[in-house]
C-alpha positions as CSV (number, residue, x, y, z in Angstrom):
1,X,-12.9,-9.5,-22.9
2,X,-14.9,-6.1,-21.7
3,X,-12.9,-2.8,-20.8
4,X,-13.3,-3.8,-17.4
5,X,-12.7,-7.4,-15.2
6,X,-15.2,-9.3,-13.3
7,X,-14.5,-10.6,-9.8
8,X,-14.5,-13.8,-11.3
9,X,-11.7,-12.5,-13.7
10,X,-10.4,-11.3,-11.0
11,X,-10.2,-14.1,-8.9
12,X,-8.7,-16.3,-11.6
13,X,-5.8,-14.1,-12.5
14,X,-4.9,-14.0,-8.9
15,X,-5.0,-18.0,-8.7
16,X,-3.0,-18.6,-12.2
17,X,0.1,-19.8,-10.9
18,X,2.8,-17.0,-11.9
19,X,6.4,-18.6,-12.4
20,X,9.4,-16.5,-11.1
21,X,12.6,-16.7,-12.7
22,X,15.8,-17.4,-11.7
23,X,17.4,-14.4,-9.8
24,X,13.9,-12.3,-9.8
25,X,15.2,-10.3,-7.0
26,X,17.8,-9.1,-8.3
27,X,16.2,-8.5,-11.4
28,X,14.1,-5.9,-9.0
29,X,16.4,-3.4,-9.6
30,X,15.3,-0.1,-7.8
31,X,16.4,3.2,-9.9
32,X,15.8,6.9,-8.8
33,X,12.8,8.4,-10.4
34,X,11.0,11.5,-9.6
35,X,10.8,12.2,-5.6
36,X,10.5,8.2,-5.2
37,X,12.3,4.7,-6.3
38,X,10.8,2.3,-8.5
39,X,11.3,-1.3,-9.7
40,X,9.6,-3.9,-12.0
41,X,9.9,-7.2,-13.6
42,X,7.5,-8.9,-16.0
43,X,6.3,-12.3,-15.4
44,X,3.8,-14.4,-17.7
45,X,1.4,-16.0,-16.1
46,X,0.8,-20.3,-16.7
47,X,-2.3,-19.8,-19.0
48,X,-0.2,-17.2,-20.4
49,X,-1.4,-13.5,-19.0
50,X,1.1,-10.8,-18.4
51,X,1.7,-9.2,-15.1
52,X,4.2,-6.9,-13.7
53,X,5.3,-6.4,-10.4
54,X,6.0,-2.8,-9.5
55,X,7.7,-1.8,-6.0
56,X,7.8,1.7,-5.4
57,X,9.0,3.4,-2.0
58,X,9.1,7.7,-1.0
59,X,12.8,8.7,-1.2
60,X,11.3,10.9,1.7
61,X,9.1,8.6,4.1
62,X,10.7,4.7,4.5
63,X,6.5,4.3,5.7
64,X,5.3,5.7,2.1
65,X,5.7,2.4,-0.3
66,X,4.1,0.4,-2.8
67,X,4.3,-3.4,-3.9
68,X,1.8,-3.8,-6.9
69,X,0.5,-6.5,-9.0
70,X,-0.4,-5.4,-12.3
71,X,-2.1,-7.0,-15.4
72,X,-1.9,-6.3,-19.0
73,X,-5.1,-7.1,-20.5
74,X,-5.1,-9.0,-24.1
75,X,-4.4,-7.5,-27.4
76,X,-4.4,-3.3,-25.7
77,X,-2.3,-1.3,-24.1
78,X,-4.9,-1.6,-20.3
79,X,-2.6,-2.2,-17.8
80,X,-5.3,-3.1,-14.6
81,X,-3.7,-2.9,-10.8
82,X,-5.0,-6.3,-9.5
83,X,-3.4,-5.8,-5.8
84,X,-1.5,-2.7,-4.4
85,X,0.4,-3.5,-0.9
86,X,0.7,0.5,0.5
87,X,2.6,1.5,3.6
88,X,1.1,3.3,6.5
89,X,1.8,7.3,5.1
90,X,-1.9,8.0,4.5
91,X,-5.4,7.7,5.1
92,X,-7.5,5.5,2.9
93,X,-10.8,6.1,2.0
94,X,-13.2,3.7,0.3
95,X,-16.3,5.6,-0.9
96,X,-18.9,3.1,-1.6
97,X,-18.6,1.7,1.8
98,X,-17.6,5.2,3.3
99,X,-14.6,4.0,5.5
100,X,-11.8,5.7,6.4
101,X,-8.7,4.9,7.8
102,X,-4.8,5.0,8.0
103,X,-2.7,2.2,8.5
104,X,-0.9,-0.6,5.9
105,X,-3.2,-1.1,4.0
106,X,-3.9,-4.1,0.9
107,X,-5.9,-2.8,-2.4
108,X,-8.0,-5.3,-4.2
109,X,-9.5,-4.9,-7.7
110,X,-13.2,-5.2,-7.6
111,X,-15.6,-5.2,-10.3
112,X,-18.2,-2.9,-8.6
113,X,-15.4,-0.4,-7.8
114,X,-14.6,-0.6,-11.6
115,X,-18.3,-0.3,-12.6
116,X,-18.9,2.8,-10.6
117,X,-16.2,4.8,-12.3
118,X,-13.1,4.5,-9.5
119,X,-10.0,2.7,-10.6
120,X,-10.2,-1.0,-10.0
121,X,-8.2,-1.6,-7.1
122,X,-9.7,1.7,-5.3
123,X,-10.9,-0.5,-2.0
124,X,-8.8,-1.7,0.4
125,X,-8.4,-3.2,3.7
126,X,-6.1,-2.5,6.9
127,X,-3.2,-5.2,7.6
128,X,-0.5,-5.6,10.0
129,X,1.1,-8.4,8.1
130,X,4.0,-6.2,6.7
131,X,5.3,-3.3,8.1
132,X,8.3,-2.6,5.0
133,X,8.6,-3.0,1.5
134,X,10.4,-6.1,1.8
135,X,7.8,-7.7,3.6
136,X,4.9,-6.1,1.7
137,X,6.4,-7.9,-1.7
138,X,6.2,-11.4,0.2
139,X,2.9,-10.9,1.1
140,X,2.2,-10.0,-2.3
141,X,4.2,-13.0,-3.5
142,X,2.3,-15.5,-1.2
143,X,-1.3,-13.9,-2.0
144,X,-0.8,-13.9,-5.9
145,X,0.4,-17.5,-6.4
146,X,4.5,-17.0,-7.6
147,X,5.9,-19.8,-7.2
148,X,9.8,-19.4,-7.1
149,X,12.5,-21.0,-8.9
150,X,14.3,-24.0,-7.8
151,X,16.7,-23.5,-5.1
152,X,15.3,-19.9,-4.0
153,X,16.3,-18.5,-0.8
154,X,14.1,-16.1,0.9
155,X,16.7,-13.9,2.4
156,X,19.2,-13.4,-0.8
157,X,18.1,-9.7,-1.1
158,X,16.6,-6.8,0.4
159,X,15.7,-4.0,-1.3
């Protein structure tokens, strides 16, 4: 595999199913870091790739949050943001396409993106399917193909 993914890569890592085990929310555990709160849990994909889901929220601004699907790629230590769910505390620009705009907002890795030197999941589109963190990582859950454990109940936790 090259030092960067193709949308075709992409795609597939997005579709492999990506079992969740038993308690995975709590297992989301949010500690205190630097100005902000971060959680993550590992989960191996079905043809066996190894993702992470990050949440991340502003101790600051509730609207300032991050739920993040990431991907470790084979035999290094490349760690490759596939999809980034962001709250509405910015502006986003993507550059090739010179858009600009502030709202939620959904990151997608893209090859071209990676082949013109920005990080992979630098474009991204508006969305007004989530407006928290909580609903941001269901989204992401949905998009990415989890699938949950047996006998999971959708509103056990909230972060």
């Amino acid at each position: 595999m090259s030092d960067y993914l193709s949308d075709a890569q992409i795609a597939a890592l997005l579709a492999e199913p990506k079992p969740l085990p038993d308690g995975f929310r709590s297992r989301l555990v949010v500690k205190a870091k630097r100005g902000h709160h971060e959680a993550e849990l590992d989960v191996q994909g079905t043809a066996g790739s190894e993702f992470r889901i990050i949440l991340r929220r502003s101790s600051l601004n509730p609207l300032d949050f991050s739920a993040i699907l990431a991907y470790r790629m084979p035999d290094t230590n490349t760690v490759i943001l596939l999809r980034r769910y962001n709250g509405k505390s910015h502006s986003h620009s993507n550059p090739i396409e010179r858009q600009r705009f502030y709202d939620f907002h959904i990151h997608t890795a893209t090859e071209r993106y990676q082949l013109t030197g920005n990080r992979a999941e630098s474009f991204a589109e508006p969305t007004t399917r989530y407006a928290t963190l909580d609903e941001a990582l269901d989204c992401l859950l949905a998009d990415c193909a989890f699938t949950f454990p047996a006998g999971h109940q959708a509103d056990m936790f909230q972060l």
